[in-house]
C-alpha positions as CSV (number, residue, x, y, z in Angstrom):
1,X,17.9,8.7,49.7
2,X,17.2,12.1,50.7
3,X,14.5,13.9,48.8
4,X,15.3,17.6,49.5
5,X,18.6,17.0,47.6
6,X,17.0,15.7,45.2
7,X,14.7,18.4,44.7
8,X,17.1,20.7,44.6
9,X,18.9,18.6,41.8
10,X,15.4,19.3,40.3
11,X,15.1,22.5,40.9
12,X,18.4,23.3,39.7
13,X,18.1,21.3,36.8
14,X,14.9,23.2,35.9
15,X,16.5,26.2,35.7
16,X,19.4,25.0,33.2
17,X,16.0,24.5,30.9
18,X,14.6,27.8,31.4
19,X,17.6,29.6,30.9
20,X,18.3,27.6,27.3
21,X,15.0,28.7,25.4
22,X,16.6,27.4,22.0
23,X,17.0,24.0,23.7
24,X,13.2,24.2,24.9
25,X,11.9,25.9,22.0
26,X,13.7,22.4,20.1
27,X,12.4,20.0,22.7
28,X,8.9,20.9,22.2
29,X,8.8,21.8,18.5
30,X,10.3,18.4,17.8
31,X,7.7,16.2,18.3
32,X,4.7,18.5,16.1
33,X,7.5,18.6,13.4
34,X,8.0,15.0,13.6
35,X,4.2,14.3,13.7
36,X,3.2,17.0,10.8
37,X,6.3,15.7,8.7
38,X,5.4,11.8,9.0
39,X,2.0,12.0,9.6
40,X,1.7,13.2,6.0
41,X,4.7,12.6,4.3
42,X,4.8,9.1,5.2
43,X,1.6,7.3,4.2
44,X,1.2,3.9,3.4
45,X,-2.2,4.1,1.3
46,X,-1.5,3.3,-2.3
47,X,-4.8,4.8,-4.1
48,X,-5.4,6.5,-7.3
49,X,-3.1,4.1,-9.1
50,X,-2.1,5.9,-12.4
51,X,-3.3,3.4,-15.3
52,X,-3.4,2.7,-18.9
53,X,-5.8,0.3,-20.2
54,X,-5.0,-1.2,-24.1
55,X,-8.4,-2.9,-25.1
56,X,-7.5,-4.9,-28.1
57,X,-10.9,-6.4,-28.1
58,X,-13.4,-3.3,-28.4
59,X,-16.5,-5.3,-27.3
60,X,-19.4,-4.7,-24.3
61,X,-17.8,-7.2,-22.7
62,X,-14.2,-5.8,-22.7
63,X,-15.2,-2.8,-21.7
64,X,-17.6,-4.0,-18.9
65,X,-14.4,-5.2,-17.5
66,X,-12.7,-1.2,-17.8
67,X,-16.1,0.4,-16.0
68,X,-14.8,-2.3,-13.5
69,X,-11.7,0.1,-13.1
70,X,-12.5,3.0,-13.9
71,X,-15.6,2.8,-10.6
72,X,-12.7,1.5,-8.6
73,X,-11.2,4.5,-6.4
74,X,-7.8,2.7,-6.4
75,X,-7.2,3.1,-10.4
76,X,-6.7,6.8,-12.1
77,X,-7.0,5.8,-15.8
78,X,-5.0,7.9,-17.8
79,X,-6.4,6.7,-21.1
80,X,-6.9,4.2,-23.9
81,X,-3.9,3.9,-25.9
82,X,-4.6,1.7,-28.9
83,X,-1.0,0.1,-28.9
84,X,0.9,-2.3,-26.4
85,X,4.1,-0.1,-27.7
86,X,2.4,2.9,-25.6
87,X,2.7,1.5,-22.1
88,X,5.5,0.4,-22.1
89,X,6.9,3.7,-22.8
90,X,4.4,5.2,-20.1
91,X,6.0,2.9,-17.8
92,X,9.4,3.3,-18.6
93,X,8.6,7.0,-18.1
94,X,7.6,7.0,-14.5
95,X,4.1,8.7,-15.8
96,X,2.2,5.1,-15.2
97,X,2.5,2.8,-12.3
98,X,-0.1,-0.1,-13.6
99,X,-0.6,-1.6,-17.3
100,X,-3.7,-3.3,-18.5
101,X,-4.1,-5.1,-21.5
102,X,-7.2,-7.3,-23.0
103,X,-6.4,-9.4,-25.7
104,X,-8.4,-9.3,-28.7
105,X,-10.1,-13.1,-28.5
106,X,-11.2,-11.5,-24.4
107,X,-15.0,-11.7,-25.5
108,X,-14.9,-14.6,-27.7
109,X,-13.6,-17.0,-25.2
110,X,-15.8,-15.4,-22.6
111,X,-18.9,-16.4,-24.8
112,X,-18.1,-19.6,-25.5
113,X,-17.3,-20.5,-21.6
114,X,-13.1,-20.8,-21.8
115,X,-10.6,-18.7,-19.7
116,X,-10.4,-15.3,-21.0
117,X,-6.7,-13.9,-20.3
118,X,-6.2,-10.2,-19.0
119,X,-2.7,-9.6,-18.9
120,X,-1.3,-6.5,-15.9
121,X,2.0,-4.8,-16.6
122,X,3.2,-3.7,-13.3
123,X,6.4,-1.1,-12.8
124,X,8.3,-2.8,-10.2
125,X,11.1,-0.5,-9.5
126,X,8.9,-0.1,-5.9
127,X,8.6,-3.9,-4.8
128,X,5.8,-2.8,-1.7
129,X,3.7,-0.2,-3.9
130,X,3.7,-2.5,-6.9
131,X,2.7,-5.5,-4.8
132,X,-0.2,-3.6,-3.4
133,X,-1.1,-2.7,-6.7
134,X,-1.3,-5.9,-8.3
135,X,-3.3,-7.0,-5.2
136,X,-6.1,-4.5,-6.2
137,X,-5.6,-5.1,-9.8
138,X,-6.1,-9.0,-9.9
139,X,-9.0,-8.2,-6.9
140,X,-11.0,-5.7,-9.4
141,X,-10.7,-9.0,-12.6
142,X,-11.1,-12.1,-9.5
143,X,-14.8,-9.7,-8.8
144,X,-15.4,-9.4,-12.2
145,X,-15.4,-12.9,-13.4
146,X,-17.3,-13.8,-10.7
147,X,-19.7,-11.6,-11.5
148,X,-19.7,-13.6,-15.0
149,X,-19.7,-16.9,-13.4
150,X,-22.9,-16.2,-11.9
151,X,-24.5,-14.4,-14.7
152,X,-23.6,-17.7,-16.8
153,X,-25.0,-20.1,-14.1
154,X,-28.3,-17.9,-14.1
155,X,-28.8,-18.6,-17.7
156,X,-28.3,-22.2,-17.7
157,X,-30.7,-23.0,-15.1
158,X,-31.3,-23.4,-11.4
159,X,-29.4,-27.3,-11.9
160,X,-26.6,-26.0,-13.2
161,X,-26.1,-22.7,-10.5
162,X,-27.0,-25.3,-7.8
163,X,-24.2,-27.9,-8.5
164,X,-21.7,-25.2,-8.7
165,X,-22.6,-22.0,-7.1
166,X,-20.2,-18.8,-7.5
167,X,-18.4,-18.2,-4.3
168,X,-18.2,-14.9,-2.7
169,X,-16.8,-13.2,0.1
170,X,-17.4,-10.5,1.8
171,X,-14.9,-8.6,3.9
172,X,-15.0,-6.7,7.4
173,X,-11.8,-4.6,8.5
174,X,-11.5,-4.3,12.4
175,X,-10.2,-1.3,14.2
176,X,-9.0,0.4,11.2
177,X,-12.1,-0.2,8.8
178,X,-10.9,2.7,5.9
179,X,-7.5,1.1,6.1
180,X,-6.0,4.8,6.6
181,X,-2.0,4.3,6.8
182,X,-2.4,7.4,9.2
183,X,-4.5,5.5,12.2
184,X,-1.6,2.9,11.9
185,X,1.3,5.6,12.0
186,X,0.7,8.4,14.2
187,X,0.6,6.2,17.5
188,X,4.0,4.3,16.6
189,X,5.1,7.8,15.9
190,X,4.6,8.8,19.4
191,X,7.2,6.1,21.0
192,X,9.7,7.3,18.4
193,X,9.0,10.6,19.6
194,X,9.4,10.1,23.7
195,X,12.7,7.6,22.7
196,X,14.4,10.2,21.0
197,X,13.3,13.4,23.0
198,X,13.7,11.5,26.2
199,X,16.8,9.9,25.2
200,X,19.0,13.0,23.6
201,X,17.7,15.4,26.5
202,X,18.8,13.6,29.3
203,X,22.3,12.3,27.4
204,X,24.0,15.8,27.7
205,X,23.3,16.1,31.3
206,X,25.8,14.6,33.1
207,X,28.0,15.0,30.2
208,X,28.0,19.1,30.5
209,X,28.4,19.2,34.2
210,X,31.9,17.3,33.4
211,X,32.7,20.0,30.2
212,X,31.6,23.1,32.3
213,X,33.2,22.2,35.4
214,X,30.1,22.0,37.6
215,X,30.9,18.2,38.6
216,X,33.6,19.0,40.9
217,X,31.2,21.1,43.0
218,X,28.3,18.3,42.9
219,X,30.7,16.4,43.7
220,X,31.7,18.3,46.6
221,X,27.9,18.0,48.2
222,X,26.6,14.7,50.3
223,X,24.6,13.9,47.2
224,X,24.1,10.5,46.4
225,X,24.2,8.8,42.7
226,X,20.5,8.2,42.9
227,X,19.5,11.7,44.2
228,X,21.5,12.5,41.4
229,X,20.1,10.9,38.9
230,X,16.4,10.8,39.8
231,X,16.7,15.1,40.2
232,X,17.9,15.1,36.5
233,X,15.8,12.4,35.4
234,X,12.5,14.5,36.9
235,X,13.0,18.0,35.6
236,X,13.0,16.2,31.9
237,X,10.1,14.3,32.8
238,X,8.4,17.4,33.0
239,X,9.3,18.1,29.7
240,X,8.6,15.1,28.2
241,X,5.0,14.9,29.9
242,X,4.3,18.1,28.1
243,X,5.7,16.3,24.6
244,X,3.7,13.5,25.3
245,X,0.3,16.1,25.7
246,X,1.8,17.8,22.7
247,X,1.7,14.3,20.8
248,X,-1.5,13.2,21.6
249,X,-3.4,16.1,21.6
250,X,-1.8,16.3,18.0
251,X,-2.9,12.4,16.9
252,X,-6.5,13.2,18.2
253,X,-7.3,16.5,16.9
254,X,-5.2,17.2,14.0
255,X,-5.0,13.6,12.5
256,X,-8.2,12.4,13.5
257,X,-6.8,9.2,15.1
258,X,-9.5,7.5,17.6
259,X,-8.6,6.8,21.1
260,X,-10.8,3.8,22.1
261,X,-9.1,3.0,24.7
262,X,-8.7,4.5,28.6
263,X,-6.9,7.4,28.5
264,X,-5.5,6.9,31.9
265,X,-3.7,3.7,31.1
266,X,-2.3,5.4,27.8
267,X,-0.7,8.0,30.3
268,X,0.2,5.5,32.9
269,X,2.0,3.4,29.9
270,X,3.6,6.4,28.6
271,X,5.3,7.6,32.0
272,X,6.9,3.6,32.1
273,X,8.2,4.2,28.9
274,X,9.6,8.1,29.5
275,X,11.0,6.5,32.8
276,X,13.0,4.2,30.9
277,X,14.2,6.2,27.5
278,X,15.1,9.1,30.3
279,X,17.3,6.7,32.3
280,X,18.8,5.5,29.3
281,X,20.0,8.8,28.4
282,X,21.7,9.5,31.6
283,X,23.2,5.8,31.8
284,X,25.1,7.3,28.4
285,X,25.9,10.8,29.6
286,X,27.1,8.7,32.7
287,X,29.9,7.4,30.7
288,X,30.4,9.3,28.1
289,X,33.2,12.5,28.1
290,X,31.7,15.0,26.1
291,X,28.4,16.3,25.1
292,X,28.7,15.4,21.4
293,X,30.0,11.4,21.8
294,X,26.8,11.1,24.4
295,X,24.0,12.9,21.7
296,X,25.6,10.7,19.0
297,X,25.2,7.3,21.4
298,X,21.5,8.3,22.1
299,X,20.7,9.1,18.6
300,X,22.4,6.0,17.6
301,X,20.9,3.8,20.4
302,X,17.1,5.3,20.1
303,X,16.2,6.8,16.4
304,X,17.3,3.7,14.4
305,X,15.9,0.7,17.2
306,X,12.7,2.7,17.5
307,X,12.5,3.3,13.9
308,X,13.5,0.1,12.4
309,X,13.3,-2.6,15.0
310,X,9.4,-1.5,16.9
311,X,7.2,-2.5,14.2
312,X,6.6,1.2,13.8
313,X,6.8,0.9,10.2
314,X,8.4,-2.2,9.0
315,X,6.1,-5.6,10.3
316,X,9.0,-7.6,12.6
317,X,7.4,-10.6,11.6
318,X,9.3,-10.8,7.9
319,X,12.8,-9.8,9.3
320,X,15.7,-12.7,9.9
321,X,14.9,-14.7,12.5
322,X,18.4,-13.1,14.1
323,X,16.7,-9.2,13.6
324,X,13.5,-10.8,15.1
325,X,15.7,-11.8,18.3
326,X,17.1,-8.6,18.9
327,X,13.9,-6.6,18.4
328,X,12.6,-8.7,21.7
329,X,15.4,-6.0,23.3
330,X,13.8,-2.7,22.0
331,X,11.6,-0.8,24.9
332,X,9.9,0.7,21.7
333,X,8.8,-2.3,20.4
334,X,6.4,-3.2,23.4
335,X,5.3,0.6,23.9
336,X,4.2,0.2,20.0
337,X,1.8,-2.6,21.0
338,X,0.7,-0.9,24.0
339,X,-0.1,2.3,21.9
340,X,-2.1,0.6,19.0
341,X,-3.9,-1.6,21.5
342,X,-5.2,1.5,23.3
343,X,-5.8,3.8,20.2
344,X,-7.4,1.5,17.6
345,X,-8.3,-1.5,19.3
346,X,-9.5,0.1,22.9
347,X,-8.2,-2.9,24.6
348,X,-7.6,-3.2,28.5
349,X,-4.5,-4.1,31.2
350,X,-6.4,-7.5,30.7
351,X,-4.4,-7.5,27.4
352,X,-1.5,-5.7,27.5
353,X,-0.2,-6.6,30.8
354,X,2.7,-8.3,29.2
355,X,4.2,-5.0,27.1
356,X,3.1,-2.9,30.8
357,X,5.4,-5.3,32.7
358,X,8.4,-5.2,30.6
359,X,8.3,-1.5,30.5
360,X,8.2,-1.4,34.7
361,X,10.9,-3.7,34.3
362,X,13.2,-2.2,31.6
363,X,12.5,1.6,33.5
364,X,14.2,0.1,37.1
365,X,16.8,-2.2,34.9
366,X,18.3,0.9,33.5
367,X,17.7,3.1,36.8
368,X,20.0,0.6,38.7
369,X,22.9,0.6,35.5
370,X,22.7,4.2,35.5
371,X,22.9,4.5,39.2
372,X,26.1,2.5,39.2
373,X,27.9,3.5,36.1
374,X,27.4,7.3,37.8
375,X,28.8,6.1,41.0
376,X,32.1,4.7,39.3
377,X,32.1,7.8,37.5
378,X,32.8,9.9,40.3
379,X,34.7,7.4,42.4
C-alpha cells in the first residue's frame, strides 16, 4: 500500500465535499436536528399523570389518602367528580390518563383493622405509559397503608409493633438518580447518529464515480482497492469526527448529560465504531449500481438495526429469543454499552473491553469485505 495515492484519494475526495455545501451543510446539521428532535420529543418520563379522584367516602381518612396524591409530583388531579359515571367519560375522552375511586365503607374498614379496597381505572390504549402509571399509583396506596400499619401498631403497644413490625424500604437510584429519560437517551442517540451519517455518506462514493464516469479514469491509475478505499473512507472520517464533536458537545452542554467517564476512551471508542459504519458504507457502494439503490441499502442496513435492535430505546432483553440472536450482530448495540458505561456510569477499559474488542474487530471485518468486493468490482 502506497500512502501518497492514498492521500491523494483523500485529497481528492475532500474536495468532492467542499464543492457540495448542501451535502455538508446536511451532514453536519443532521446530527443537532436528530439530537434537538429526540432529545426532546422523545422522552420516556411519565410525570404529571392527569387524574380524577371519586371519593365516595368523604372522611379524614379518605382524604388523607388524596393529599397522598395530590403531594405526589407524578399525579396532576384534575378534580373531584362526585360520580363513577364521570371518569369513565374523562377516560374515554383522552382528557384523563388515571382513575381513582374510594369506596364508601374506605374508613370504616380501615377503623376496624380489615382491607380497605381503593380501586385505579387505568386507560390502556398505551400499554408502557399506563404500566408506569399504575406502578406509581399502587406505590403512592402500598406507602400509604404502611403508613397506617404503623400508626395502628403504635397504638396498640410496643408487643404488638414488636411481633410484627411495618416493613419499609428505602430506595437509591445509581448513575441516573432523577430517573431523567434524557441521560438514558442522548448517548444511544449518538451511535444512531455516527451509523447513519457514516453509513449514507460513504455509500454514494463509489457508487457516483461509476454514474459520473470518473471510475474508468481511477481505474486507469496503479491504485490499489485498499488505497482506494481507505482515501475515501478518511476524508469522511473527517467529517464524522466533527459530527461526533457536534454530538457530544451537544449531550454535555445543551442536555446536561454527565460524562463520568474518560473522555479519551469515549473518542478512542467512537473512531472504532466510525471505522466500521464508514467501511460499511463503501462495502455497499462497492456493489451497488447507482447512487439511490446504495442510500436506500445503508438507510436500510443502519437506521432500523441501530434504532430497533441496540437497546437504544427498546430493552433487547424482552424481544424473541430469535431478535435477541440477531441483535448479538448489530455494531450499534455494543457501542450503546460502551456509551452508557462512559457517560453515566464512568466505568473503565477494565469493563468494557469486551464491546472495545468487537468494535476493532467488526471495523477490519468489514475493511477486508469491502476491500475485496471493490476489487471484483473493477476486475
Amino acid at each position: 500500500m502506497n500512502l501518497r495515492r492514498t492521500g491523494a484519494v483523500t485529497r481528492k475526495e475532500m474536495r468532492h465535499i467542499l464543492r457540495d455545501p448542501r451535502s455538508l451543510t446536511m451532514a453536519l446539521a443532521v446530527p443537532v436536528l436528530m439530537l434537538l428532535l429526540f432529545g426532546l420529543a422523545l422522552s420516556l418520563d411519565v410525570d404529571h399523570i392527569p387524574t380524577l379522584i371519586y371519593d365516595a367516602d368523604r372522611t379524614a381518612t379518605s382524604r388523607a389518602l388524596i393529599e397522598q396524591f395530590r403531594g405526589s409530583s407524578y399525579f396532576q388531579i384534575l378534580g373531584y367528580p362526585d360520580n363513577y359515571k364521570a371518569i369513565e367519560n374523562a377516560i374515554d375522552r383522552n382528557q384523563i390518563l388515571l382513575g381513582v375511586v374510594i369506596p364508601p365503607d374506605y374508613s370504616r374498614r380501615i377503623e376496624s383493622g380489615k382491607e380497605a379496597d381503593v380501586q385505579l381505572l387505568i386507560d390502556g390504549s398505551d400499554s408502557n405509559t399506563a404500566s408506569i402509571a399504575l406502578g406509581y399509583a399502587q406505590g403512592v396506596v402500598q406507602l400509604y397503608s404502611l403508613d397506617l400499619r404503623s400508626q395502628g401498631q403504635n397504638r396498640k403497644g410496643g408487643l404488638a409493633a414488636r411481633k410484627s413490625p411495618p416493613v419499609d424500604s428505602l430506595l437509591r437510584v445509581w448513575y441516573n438518580s432523577r430517573l431523567e429519560s434524557k441521560n438514558y437517551v442522548v448517548p444511544g442517540l449518538i451511535a444512531v447518529i455516527l451509523m447513519i451519517i457514516g453509513s449514507v455518506l460513504t455509500s454514494l462514493t463509489i457508487a457516483r464515480e461509476w454514474e459520473m464516469g470518473t471510475m474508468e479514469q481511477l481505474l486507469s491509475t496503479p491504485l490499489r482497492p485498499t488505497e482506494l478505499v481507505l482515501g475515501k473512507m478518511a476524508a469522511y472520517f473527517v467529517v464524522g469526527i466533527v459530527d461526533l464533536s457536534i454530538s457530544i458537545g451537544c449531550g454535555v452542554l445543551v442536555f446536561q448529560v454527565p460524562l463520568r467517564g474518560s473522555f479519551l476512551l469515549l473518542v478512542f471508542t467512537s473512531c472504532l465504531f466510525l471505522f466500521g459504519t464508514l467501511f460499511w458504507g463503501i462495502y455497499l457502494s462497492a456493489g451497488s449500481k447507482t447512487q439511490l439503490e446504495a442510500y436506500q441499502m445503508a438507510m436500510l442496513s443502519s437506521f432500523l438495526p441501530a434504532f430497533m435492535l441496540s437497546g437504544f430505546v427498546y430493552a433487547i432483553e424482552s424481544m424473541p429469543p430469535v431478535i435477541q440472536a440477531v441483535s448479538y450482530l448489530v455494531p450499534a448495540r455494543y457501542f450503546v454499552v460502551i456509551l452508557k458505561g462512559i457517560f453515566l456510569k464512568g466505568v473503565g477499559l477494565d469493563v468494557l473491553w469486551l464491546e472495545t474488542l468487537f468494535l476493532a474487530g467488526y471495523a477490519a471485518v468489514i475493511f477486508v469485505l469491502a476491500t475485496r468486493r471493490l476489487k471484483q468490482k473493477i476486475t
